[in-house]
N, C-alpha and C positions, 0 to 999 in steps of 0.2 A: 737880557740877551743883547749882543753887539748889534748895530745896524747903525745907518746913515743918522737915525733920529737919536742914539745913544753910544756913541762911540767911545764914551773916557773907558773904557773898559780895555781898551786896545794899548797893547806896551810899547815905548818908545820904540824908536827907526832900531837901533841897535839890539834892544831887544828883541824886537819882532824877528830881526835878521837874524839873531840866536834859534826862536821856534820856528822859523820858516824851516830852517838849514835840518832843526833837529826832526819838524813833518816829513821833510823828504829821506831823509838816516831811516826811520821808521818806518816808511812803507818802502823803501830798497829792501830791507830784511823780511819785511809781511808778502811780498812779491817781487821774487826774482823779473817777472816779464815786466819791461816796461808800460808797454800797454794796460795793464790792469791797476797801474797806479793811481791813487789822486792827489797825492803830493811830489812833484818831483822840484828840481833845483841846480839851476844854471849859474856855475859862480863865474865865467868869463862871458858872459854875457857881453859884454861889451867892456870898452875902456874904463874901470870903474866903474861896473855897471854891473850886478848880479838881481836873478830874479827868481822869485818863487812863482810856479805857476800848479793851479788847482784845476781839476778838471774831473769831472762828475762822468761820464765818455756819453753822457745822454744829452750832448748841449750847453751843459752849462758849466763857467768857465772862469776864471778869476785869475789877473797876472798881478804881482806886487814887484816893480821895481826900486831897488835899493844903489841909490848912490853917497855919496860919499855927505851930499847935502841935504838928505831924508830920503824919503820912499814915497812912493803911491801906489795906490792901491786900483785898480779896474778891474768891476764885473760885469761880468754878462749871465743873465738867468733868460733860460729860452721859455718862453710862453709870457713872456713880461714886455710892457710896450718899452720901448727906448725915450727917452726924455729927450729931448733939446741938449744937444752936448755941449753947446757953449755957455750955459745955464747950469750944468751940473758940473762944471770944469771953473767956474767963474772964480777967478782971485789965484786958477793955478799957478805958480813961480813958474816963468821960462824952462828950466833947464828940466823939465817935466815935461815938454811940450814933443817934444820929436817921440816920446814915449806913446804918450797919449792921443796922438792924432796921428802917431804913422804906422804901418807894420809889426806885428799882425794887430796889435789893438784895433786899428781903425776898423779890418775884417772881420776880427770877431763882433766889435760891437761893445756898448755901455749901456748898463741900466742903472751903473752909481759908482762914485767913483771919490774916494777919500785921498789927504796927501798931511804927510809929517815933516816939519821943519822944526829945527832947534828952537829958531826963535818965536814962532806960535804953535806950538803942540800939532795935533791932530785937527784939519779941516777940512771940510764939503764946500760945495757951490749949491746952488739953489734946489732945494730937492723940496719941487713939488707935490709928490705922491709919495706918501708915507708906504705904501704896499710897493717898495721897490726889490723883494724878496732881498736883501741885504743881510739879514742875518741867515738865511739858509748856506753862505759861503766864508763870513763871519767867524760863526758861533767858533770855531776852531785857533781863534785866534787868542784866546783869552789865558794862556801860558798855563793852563792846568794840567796835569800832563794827566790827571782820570780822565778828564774832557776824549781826549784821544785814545786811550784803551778801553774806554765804553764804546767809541764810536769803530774801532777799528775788530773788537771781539767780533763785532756784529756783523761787519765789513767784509773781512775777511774767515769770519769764524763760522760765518752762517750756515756754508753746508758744506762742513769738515768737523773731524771729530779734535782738532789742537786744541790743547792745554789753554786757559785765558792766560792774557799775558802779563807780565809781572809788574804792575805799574813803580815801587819802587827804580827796577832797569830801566822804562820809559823818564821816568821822574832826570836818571844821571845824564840822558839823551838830550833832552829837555836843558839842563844847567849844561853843554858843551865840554861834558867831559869826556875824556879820550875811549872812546870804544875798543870793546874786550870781547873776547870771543864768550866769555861768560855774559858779558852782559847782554850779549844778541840771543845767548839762550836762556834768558830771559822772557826773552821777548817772542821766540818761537823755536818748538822742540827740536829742530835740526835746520841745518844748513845744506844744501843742495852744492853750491858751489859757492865756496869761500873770494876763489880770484874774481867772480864777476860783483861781488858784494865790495870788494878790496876797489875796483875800478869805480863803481856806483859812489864810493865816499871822496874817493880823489877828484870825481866828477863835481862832488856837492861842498868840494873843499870842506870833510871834515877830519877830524886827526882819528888814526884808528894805531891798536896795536893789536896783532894779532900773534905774536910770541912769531 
C-alpha cells in the first residue's frame, strides 16, 4: 500500500499527471454533479500550474500540484493530529512553497505531504508518526486502473442497480487516449447530457471525440 513510509509505488510527475487527469475523466462520467465527485481537475490552475484535488465530502482532502518542475502532493485526513509542517515539508524546493503554505492548503491543513523532482525522484520531510493515514488517500494512485473500478463499482454502484464498469474502457482512460462515446459507455449505461460531460473534459484538458 502507498504511504509516506512506502511510496516507490507512486509513478513519476508526468505519469501521475496522466492518472490524476484520467481520475477526474472518470468520475465526470460516474457523476454528472460536481459535488458528488472525488476526483476533479484544474488544468489552468495557475501559470503552469494544474492540479488534481481529492475530496472524500467528509473532511478529508488531498491537492497534488503539478508544475512544469514536478508535483506535490498535500493531505489532510480529519480525525488525524497535524504534524509540525516545517518537519514534514523539510528539504521542500522553493517553487513549491507558495503552494504549500498559502491558499487553500494552508486552511485546509496537512497531515503528510510528498513532492517529485526529476533529479531525486519522490520525497517527504520528517514523518514522525507512521499512523498519518496516508495511504487512505494514496492507495488510488498506483496507475491500476482495476484499483479504480473496484473502488468506484462500489462508490458509485452502491445503491443503483448499473452495469459494473468495463475496466478494459477505464484501462484506455488511464493510458490518455482520446475519448469515445463508446468508451464512456463503457464505463456507465447512458449519458444524461453529453454537452456538460464535453465541458467537464475541456475543463480537465482532456482530448475527447464524440463524432
Amino acid at each position: 500500500m502507498i504511504s509516506t513510509q512506502d511510496y516507490h509505488g507512486l509513478l513519476d510527475a508526468a505519469n501521475l499527471k496522466r492518472i490524476g487527469k484520467a481520475l477526474a475523466v472518470l468520475d465526470a462520467i460516474n457523476s454528472p454533479e460536481l459535488e458528488y465527485r472525488y476526483y476533479t481537475y484544474n488544468a489552468v490552475w495557475g501559470e503552469n500550474e494544474e492540479v488534481l484535488e481529492v475530496s472524500d465530502g467528509e473532511g478529508d482532502q488531498m491537492l497534488i500540484l503539478f508544475r512544469p518542475e514536478g508535483c506535490v502532493i498535500n493531505g489532510y485526513l480529519d480525525g488525524y493530529d497535524q504534524p509540525d509542517k516545517t518537519q514534514v515539508t523539510r528539504g521542500l524546493p522553493e517553487y513549491f512553497d507558495d503552494f504549500i503554505f498559502g491558499e487553500p492548503v494552508n486552511s485546509i491543513g496537512t497531515t503528510f505531504c510528498l513532492w517529485y523532482t526529476a533529479a531525486h525522484g519522490w520525497q517527504t520531510g520528517l514523518v514522525k508518526n507512521e499512523d498519518d493515514g496516508s495511504e487512505e488517500l494514496l492507495f488510488m494512485l498506483d496507475g491500476n486502473p482495476e484499483t479504480y473500478a473496484e473502488w468506484a463499482d462500489e462508490y458509485y454502484g452502491e445503491e443503483t442497480d448499473r452495469s459494473p464498469m468495463d475496466v478494459a474502457a477505464v484501462a484506455k482512460i488511464y493510458q490518455g487516449e482520446t475519448l469515445t462515446k463508446a468508451t464512456v459507455l463503457g464505463i456507465v449505461d447512458e449519458v444524461a447530457d453529453w454537452a456538460q460531460l464535453e465541458e467537464d473534459l475541456q475543463a480537465i484538458g482532456y482530448p475527447y471525440d464524440f463524432g
